[in-house]
C-alpha positions as a Python dict, from the first residue, in 0.01 Angstrom:
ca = {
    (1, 'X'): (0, 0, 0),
    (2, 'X'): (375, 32, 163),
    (3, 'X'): (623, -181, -10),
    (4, 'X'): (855, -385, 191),
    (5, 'X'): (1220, -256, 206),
    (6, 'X'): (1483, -475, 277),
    (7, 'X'): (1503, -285, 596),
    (8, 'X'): (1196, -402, 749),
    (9, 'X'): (1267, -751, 615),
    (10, 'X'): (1567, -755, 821),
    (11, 'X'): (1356, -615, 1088),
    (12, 'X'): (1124, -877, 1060),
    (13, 'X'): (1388, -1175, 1087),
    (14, 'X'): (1600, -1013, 1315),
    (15, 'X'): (1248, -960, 1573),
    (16, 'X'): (1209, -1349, 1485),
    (17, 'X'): (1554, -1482, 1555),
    (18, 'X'): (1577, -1217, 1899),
    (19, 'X'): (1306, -1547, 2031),
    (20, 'X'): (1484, -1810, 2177),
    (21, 'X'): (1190, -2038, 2088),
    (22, 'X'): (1290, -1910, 1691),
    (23, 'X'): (1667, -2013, 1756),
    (24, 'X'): (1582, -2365, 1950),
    (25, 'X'): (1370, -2480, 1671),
    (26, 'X'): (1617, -2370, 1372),
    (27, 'X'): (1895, -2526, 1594),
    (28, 'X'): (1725, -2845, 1705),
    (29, 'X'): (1634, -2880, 1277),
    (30, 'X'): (2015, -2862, 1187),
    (31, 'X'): (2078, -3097, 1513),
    (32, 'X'): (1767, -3336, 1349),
    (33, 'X'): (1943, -3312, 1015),
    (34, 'X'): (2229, -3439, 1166),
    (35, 'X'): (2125, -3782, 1361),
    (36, 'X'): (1860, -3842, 1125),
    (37, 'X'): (2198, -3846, 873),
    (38, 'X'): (2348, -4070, 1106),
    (39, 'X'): (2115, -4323, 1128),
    (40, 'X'): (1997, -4338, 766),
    (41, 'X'): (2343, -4439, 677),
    (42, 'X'): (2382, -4616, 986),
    (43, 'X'): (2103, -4877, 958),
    (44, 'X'): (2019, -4829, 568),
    (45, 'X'): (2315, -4795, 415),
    (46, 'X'): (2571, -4993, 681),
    (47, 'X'): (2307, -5247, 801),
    (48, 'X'): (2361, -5197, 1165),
    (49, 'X'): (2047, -5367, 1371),
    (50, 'X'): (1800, -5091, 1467),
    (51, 'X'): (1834, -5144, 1792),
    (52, 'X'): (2213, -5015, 1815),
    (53, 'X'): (2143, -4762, 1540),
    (54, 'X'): (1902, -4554, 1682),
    (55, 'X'): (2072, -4489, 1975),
    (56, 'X'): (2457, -4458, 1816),
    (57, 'X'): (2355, -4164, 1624),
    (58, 'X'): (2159, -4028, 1867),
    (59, 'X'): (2396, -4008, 2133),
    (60, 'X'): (2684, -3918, 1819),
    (61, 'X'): (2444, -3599, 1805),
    (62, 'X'): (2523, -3544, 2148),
    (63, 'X'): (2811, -3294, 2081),
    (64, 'X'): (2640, -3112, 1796),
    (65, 'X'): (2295, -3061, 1962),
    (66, 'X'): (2466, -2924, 2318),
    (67, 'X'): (2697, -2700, 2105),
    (68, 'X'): (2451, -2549, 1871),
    (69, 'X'): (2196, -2482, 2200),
    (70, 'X'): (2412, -2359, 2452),
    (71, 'X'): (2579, -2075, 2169),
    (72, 'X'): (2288, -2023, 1949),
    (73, 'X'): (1975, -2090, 2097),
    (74, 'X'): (2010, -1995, 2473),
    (75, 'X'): (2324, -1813, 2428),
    (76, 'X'): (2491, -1951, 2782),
    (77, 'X'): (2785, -1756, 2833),
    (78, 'X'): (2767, -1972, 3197),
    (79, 'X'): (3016, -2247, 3329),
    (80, 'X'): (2997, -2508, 3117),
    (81, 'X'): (3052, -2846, 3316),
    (82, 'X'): (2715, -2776, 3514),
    (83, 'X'): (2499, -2762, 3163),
    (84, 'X'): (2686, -3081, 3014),
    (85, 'X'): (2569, -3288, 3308),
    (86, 'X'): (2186, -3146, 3334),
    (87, 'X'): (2214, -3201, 2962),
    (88, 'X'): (2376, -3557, 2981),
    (89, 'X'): (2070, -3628, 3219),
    (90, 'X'): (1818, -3505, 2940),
    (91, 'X'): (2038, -3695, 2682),
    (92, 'X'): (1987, -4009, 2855),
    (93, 'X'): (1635, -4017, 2963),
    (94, 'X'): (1562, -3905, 2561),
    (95, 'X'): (1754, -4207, 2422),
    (96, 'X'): (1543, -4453, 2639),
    (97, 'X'): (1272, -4276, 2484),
    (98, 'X'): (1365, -4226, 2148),
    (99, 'X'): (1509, -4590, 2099),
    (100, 'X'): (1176, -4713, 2256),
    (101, 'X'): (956, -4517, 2028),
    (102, 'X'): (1130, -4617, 1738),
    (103, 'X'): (1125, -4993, 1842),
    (104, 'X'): (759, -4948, 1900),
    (105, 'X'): (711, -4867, 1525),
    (106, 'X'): (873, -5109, 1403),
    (107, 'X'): (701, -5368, 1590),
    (108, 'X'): (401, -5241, 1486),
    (109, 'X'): (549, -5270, 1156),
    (110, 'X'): (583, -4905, 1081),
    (111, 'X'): (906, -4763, 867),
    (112, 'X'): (1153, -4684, 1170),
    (113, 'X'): (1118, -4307, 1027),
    (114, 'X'): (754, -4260, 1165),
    (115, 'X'): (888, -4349, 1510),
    (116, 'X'): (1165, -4141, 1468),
    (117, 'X'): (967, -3820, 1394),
    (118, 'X'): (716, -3922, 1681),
    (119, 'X'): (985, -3958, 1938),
    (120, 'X'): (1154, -3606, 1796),
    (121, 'X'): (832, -3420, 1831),
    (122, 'X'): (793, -3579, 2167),
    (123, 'X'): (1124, -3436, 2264),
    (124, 'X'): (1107, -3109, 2084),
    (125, 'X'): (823, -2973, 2308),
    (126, 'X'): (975, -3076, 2660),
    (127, 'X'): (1335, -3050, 2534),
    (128, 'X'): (1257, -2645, 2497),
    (129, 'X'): (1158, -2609, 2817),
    (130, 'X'): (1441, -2845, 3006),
    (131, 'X'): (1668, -2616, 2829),
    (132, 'X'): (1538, -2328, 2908),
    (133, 'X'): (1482, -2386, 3268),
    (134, 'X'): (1706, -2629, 3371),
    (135, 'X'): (1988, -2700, 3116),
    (136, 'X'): (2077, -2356, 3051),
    (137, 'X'): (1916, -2177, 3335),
    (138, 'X'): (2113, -1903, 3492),
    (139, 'X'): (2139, -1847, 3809),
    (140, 'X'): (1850, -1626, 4019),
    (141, 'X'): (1954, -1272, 3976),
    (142, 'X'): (2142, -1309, 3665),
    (143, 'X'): (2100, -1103, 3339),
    (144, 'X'): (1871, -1317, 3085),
    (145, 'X'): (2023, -1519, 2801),
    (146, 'X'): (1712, -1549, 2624),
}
């Protein structure tokens, strides 16, 4: 049976993190991290209503998600203004989604955290994509990013 070198380790997570699939998700987890953070001190800890919470620390994520996407994960080397305003668009049409979600569990009388997670995997899967193809999209003709 060959044993695994630390070569072909390295081979293994550098084939992995060459996927820009690989690199969204590990990115949009650190980005997670962060406005799930923000609104656990936000709303738990500070007492702010739900209602402004939610969508405070998502839009404070705003910076950290864009940054972390456009150099890790898609690796735009493009203009940037373009991508900030196709992402601003995303932005806002998640946080109407996102704060509803989240509103909508705790009507139902769920913890805010299952709405949370339900809107995030709602996003995650379009999100990639909207990136991908529209966010970061380079131009027809252009060497791929990806």
């Amino acid at each position: 049976m060959p044993s695994e070198t630390p070569s072909s380790r390295g081979g293994v997570l550098s084939g992995l993190w060459s996927s820009s699939l690989v690199r969204y998700l590990v990115m949009g987890g650190l980005s997670f991290a962060f406005d799930f953070g923000l609104l656990f001190l936000l709303y738990d800890v500070a007492g702010v209503p739900l209602a402004i919470a939610t969508p405070t620390a998502f839009l404070a994520s705003f910076v950290v998600t864009y940054t972390l996407q456009r150099l890790f994960a898609f690796r735009a080397s493009d203009a940037v203004a373009p991508s900030v305003v196709r992402y601003a668009l995303l932005v806002a049409a998640n946080t109407v989604l996102t704060t509803g979600v989240v509103a909508l569990a705790d009507s139902l009388g769920w913890s805010w955290v299952v709405g949370k997670i339900v809107a995030v995997a709602i996003t995650t899967v379009g999100n990639y994509f909207a990136y991908r193809h529209w966010v970061f999209a380079r131009p027809k003709g252009s060497p791929t990013h990806v």
